[in-house]
Each structure stands twice: as C-alpha cells, then as structure tokens.
C-alpha positions, 0 to 999 in steps of 0.5 A, a space after each residue: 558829214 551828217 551824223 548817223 541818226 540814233 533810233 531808240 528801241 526802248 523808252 521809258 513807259 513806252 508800251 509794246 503795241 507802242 514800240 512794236 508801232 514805232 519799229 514798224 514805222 522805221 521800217 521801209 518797203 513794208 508794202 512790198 514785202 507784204 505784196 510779194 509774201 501774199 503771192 508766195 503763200 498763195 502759190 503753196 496755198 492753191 499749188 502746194 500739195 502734190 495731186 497724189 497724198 494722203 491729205 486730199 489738199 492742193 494747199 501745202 499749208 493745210 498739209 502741213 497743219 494736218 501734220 502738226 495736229 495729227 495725232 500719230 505724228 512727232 511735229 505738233 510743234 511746228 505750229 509754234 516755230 514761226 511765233 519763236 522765229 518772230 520773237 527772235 527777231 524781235 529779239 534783234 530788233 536793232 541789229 535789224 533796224 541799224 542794218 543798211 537796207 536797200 533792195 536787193 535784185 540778187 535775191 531773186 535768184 535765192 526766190 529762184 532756187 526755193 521755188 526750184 524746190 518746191 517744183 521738186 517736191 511736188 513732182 516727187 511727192 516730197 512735201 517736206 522739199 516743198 516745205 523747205 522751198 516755203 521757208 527758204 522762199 520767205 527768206 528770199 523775200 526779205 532779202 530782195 525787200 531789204 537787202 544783204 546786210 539785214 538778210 544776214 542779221 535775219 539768217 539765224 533765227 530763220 534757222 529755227 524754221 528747220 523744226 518746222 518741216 515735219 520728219 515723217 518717214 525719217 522720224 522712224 530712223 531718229 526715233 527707232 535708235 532713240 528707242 533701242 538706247 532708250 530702252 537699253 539704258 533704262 534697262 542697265 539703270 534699272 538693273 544696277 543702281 535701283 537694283 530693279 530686276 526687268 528683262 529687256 526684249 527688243 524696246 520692251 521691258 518687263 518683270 519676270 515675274 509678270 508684275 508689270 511689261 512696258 512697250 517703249 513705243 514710237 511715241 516713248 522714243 524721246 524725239 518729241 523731247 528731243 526736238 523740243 530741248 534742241 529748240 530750246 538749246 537753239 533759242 538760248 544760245 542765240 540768245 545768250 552768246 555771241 561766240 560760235 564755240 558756245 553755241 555748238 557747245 549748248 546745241 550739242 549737249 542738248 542731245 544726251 540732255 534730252 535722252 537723259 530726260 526720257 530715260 528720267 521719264 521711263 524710269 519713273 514708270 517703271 519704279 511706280 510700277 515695281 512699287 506699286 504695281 502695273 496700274 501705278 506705272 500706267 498712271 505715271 505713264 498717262 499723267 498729263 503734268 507728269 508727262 512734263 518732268 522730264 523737260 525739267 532737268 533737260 531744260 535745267 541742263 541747259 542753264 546750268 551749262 548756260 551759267 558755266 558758258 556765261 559772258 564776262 559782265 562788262 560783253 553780257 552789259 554791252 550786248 545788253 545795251 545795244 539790243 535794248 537802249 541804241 542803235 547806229 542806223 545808216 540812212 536807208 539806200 533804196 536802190 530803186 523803186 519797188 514796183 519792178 521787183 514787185 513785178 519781177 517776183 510775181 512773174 517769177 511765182 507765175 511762172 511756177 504757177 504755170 508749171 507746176 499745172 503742167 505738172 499735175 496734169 502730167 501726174 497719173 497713178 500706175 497700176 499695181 504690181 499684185 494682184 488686186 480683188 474687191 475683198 473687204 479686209 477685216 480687222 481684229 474684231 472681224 470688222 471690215 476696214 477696205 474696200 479691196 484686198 491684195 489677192 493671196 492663193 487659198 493654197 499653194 503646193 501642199 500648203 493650206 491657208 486662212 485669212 489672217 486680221 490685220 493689227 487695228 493699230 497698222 490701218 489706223 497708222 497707215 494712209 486709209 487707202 492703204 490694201 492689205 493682203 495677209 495669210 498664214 499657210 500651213 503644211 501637213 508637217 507643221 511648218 508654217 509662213 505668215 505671208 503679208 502684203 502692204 499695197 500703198 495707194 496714192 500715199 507712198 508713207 504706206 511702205 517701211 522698211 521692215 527692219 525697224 518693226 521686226 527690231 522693234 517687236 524685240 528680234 535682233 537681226 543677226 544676218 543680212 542678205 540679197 538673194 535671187 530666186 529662180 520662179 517656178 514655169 517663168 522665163 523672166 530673170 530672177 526674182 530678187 529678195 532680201 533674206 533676213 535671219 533674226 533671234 529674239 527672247 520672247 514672254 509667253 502667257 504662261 509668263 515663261 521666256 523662250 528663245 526663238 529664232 526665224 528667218 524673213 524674206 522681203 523684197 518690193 513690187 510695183 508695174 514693172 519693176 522689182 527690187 529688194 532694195 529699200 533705197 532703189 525702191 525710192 529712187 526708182 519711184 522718183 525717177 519715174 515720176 520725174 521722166 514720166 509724171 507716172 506715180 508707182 503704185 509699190 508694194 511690200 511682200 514679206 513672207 516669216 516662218 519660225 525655225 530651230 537654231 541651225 536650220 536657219 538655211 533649210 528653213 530658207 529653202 523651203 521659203 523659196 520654193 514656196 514663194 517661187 510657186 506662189 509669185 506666179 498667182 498674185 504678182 503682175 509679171 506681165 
C-alpha cells in the first residue's frame, strides 16, 4: 500500500505569501469553486434586495454594506466577519488539506435549501433570510467543491458568519432588557458600594440634585459589546479547545462578561460626572479611546477563564503539532469531472434567477389604512420634513387640536418615506389626548412595538389588555385595541420628581385588515405578500392621555368614545 503523502504547512524561512501559495496549490478544483461562488454572488448582487425597502438596491450586498456602515445600527462589525472566518480556516490549514475531497453531488440539495431562503426573504421583505440563504449558500459550495469530509472540518468556523446578519428590529428586543439591567445594576452599584446618591427613572439616571441626568440610550445598551466579546468567546474557544464542554463554558460567560463591561463603562461616567460635574461624565462619555475600557476586562475575562479551562501540555503540544509542523493527507478522490456540477449549480441559480423576476414583477404596494394628504410635516424647529401627512381631524365631539412636531430624532431614525400624522386634542375640562399615527412606506422597519419606547422614556406598564370598541355611525365588527395602563416618576425643570400615571390605546391598520397584535400584524403581512405579491402599507395609531392614580378606567372610557368618533374621519374602512 502507498504511503500517505506528508504535506508541510510551515517550513523554516517560508514566508506567508509563500505558504499561502503553497496551500493553495495543494488545493484542487479551485476553478470550480471560483466559477460557481462568481454565480452565487451575483444572483445577491442583481437579484438580492427585495423591490420594496429602505435601501434603493437590487443587490443585497450593498444592502448590507449600507447596514454595517449605518450609523444608527448595531452591525458595523459584519464588515470584518468574514476577514475572522478566513483566518479561522487559515487556522485549520491542515486539518482541511488532510480532509479526503472529492465532489460532493449531495450539496446540491444544501445549494437548494439556501436559495429556498433567500426566495423567502425576498418575497417577505426579510433581508436577513436572505442573508442567511447567502452565507449558507457559500457554505453549500464548498461542499459540492470538495466534499463531506472538508465540509465538516469548514462547519465551525462558517459559524461565525451568524454575526454577519444584521439584527435589525430584533436588536430592539436584545438591547431594550440590556438597557433595563444595564440601567438597574449601575443603579444598585452606584447606590451601594460607591455610595452615589442617583435616581433611576425607566433607562435614565439622574442626581436629585440636578448636578448630572444620563439617558442609557440604544446605543449605550451594551449589544455592540456584547456581540463582539461573544465573537471574540466564539473565536478563542476554537482556537484554544477541542472539548465541547469548554467551549460552551467560554461562549456562555461571554454574556455577563460583556454587561459586565457596560455597567464598567456607565459607571465611570457617572463617577466622572459625581465628581466633576455633567461635563466630565460628557467627556467620558464621547471619548473615543475611553469608549474602549470596557472591552479591557471582558476581553481580560476571557483569558482569565481561558487560563483555568486550559489544556494539559502534552494535548495543547499536539494540537500545536498537527496545525503547524504536519498532516496525513489522503490522495484526492475526485469523483468526477467538474464541468457538470459546474453546469448544475449554475442551472440551478438560473433557475432562481427566473423566479425571483416573476416574483418582483408580481410585487405591488397596497394602499393605506388612514387617510393620506399632501401636508408637509414639520419638525421641532418648524421645518419641514415630508411631502405628505396622515390626515387627523382639527376637532372631534367637543375636543379642539393643534399640530404637534415630530421628535427630529423619530424621522431621522425611521426610513425617509416614513408619513407621520401627530395632534394633541384638548377638551374644555382640561383633559387632553396626544394622538400619533406612524405610516410606513415601502419599508415595513417604520413600525415598533410601543411597548419598548413607552418602557424606554421611564413608564413602567403595570396592566395589559385586547379590547373591542364599538365605532360611533358603523356597521362593521368592532375595532380592536390594546389597552395599556402605565406609571412612571418623572423630573421636572424645576428638578422636582413627580409621580404619574397614564393609559395608552394602540392598535394597527393597513387595507383591509386590523389588529392590535404586533405578532398578527406581521404574519398578516407575510402572508400577503406571499398569497398575492401585495406589500400592506400598516400603519401604528396610539392615542395617551395622563390620569390620577384610580381613574385608570374613566380615563379609558373617554379614550374610546373619542377614538370611536374620530376613526371614522381618518381611517379607510371602505
């Protein structure tokens, strides 16, 4: 029997572009792989982003360039996945040249499932399917290129690309109870061991006194460093161990290691600001290179946990051995020529090209559930910010209104196609509504949950409910919203603290549909889009108004008569 051949990964005075050389060399079927990877990314790159969204694109790669440079994202790192993926499989350098490779018919169906994905995504407007469909699709490649055996070899550090797909609305239910612990341990540390006297109110914190007040806003939730310390946990565990329990261990103690590290962050502002006043916390706060301090215990964490978790030196030599001196590498099973898998794969994305045309041919925009006129909105300033308004009633029963500005921070967070409609109605008694409508356009990241911004501007929601309402001069079934009753403690100019309590109506509208379900709203939204290629148009109507504590309930029936009279003007139930 023929000796296996020994290949050599590392000699003496080889350089890198001379060993990078020599591995690639020992490589076989590159052309291959190059030829279907070309036709995968291009596939994403003229048929990737859906005809309707927020980035005017058909390629999902500058879509998602555009997320990982946005400024009001969380993703920046995705730009350097797939620079740490390569690494990691120069990392495992040997292990994937002593893999058998052969071609792999199998993968295929894995290329398959991944462009199944990305049709998903592209019909639903869920780029991050696609997205998924992508990564998972280059992964097939390499599979059908060079078999099971190397596929397995390449599955953990592929894993990795999982920080590549932007989070997008789901970053607002990671980093809003990051904020709330965040906020709430700073708080108790603060308070106890530094002896720091602050007030917490929702995700502020403040000095009674009114010496300093800190919003610990989106971006102060801690996700960014949390994604990248549980990267970092994912990239040193490979690294580091082979046994699955330590690895669990270190990607499981990334968690507390990074809110850890915020609470070090938000900590030091508020001692700078105690100190020294608003100004130094400010400082603290806006310092680049003191931004960094966090990550130095988390990452410190890490190798500390590392150190403790570490191999015997007799298995961390031999890892050591086979990754840089040698590797047992089979001779090469090819399993036939390239040229038809090579055929097959690129059928197989023209195949999905085809649809996915149908498909955005099919794709139309239905029209709105309110009431739309060609009204500039206005923002803080008076300046205006659109080309249209949702349409609200100047008055409704004995209620009088008046325009109310939209927050500059809400249209320059929302896609710019976003409608806005925003009155505050007023009764002679007193009582007041401030009554808000958000339109989305051809973005569906226009519309949240309110739940998280009423929690985040420091109301604590204490009761929860679906309620029908009866319209006033309407034969149609009832209109259905969610009833919320909240309390917060609130700092006026004055620097006294009052508590306050209020109740919020909500519910969702689009053509022909209502809910008041944030859940339903969505899957309604993809099953239409799937059964008909329509995209619903949805808008977010919410309606406030402050009580006393105990008149929670009358406050709520005057809310509904209201809404009952007012629906009826600016709503589309035809």
């Amino acid at each position: 029997m023929e000796a296996p051949e020994k290949i050599e990964t590392r000699e003496s005075g080889r350089s890198l572009i001379e060993e990078i050389g020599v591995v690639l060399g020992r490589l076989p079927n590159k052309g291959l792989f190059c030829g279907l990877l070309v036709s995968w990314l291009l596939l994403f790159h003229f048929l990737g982003n859906s005809t309707f969204g927020y980035v005017d694109s058909p390629s999902l790669l500058a879509w998602m360039y555009g997320v990982y440079t946005s400024p009001f994202k969380y993703d920046e790192h995705g730009l350097l996945i797939p620079f740490v993926v390569l690494g990691l499989l120069w990392w495992k350098r040997a292990d994937l040249l002593a893999a058998e490779k052969r071609i792999w018919w199998p993968g295929l169906l894995l290329l398959g499932v991944a462009i199944g994905l990305h049709m998903l995504g592209y019909v639903v407007q869920q780029q991050r399917i696609s997205v998924i469909g992508l990564f998972l699709g280059i992964f097939a490649l390499v599979g059908m290129t060079w078999g099971p055996k190397l596929l397995r070899v390449a599955a953990l550090p592929f894993c990795l690309f999982v920080f590549s797909v932007p989070l997008g609305n789901f970053a607002e239910k990671i980093s809003f109870p990051l904020r709330i612990w965040a906020t709430e341990i700073t708080v108790a540390v603060a308070q106890g061991p530094l002896g720091i006297k602050v007030i917490q109110n929702g995700t502020s914190i403040f000095d009674p006194s009114g010496k300093f007040s800190y919003e610990i806003a989106a971006a102060c939730s801690g996700l960014r460093s949390l994604t990248a310390v549980c990267a970092m946990a994912f990239v040193f565990s490979l690294i580091w161990f082979k046994p699955w329990w330590k690895r669990a261990i270190m990607w499981l103690a990334a968690v507390p290691l990074a809110i850890g590290a915020n609470v070090f962050r938000l900590l030091s502002i508020i001692v700078a600001a105690e100190a020294f006043g608003q100004e130094a916390g400010n400082t603290v706060h806006d310092n680049g290179l003191l931004s960094l301090l966090p990550y130095i215990p988390a990452v410190a964490g890490l190798f500390c946990l590392g150190w403790l978790l570490r191999e015997r030196r007799a298995e961390n030599q031999e890892a050591m051995d086979t990754r840089n001196d040698i590797a047992d590498s089979p001779r090469q099973v090819r399993g036939g020529a390239t040229l038809p898998i090579l055929i097959a794969g690129v059928l197989l994305m023209a195949a999905a090209a085809a649809e996915l045309v149908a498909l955005k041919n099919r794709q139309r925009l239905s029209e709105p559930g309110v009431k739309v006129l060609p009204v500039s909105n206005v923002d803080e300033k008076g300046n205006a910010v659109g080309k249209e308004s949702v349409y609200l009633p100047e008055t409704v029963q004995t209620f009088k209104s008046a325009p109310a500005p939209v927050a500059q921070i809400v249209v320059d967070w929302l896609p710019k196609d976003t409608v806005f409609g925003h009155r505050v109605y007023a009764a002679p008694d007193g009582f007041e509504i401030d009554c808000n409508v958000v339109l989305m356009g051809a973005d569906r990241t226009s519309i949240h949950q309110p739940q998280y911004c009423l929690t985040g501007a420091g109301w604590t929601i204490v009761a929860e409910e679906t309620v029908q309402l009866k319209l006033a001069n309407v034969e149609s079934s009832a209109l259905p919203v969610r009833r919320l009753t909240a309390r917060g403690t609130f700092r006026g100019t004055d620097q006294t603290v009052t508590g306050l309590t209020g109740v919020f109506v909500y519910w969702f509208v689009t053509e022909g549909a209502v809910t008041a379900n944030h859940g339903e709203r969505m899957w309604l939204q993809v099953v239409n889009q799937l059964r008909t290629g329509v995209f619903q148009r949805w808008a977010y109507v919410s309606c406030f108004a402050l009580c006393r504590d105990g008149e929670e309930d009358a406050t709520f029936n005057r809310l509904s008569e209201f809404i009952a009279t007012a629906v009826p003007q600016f709503v589309r139930l035809d």
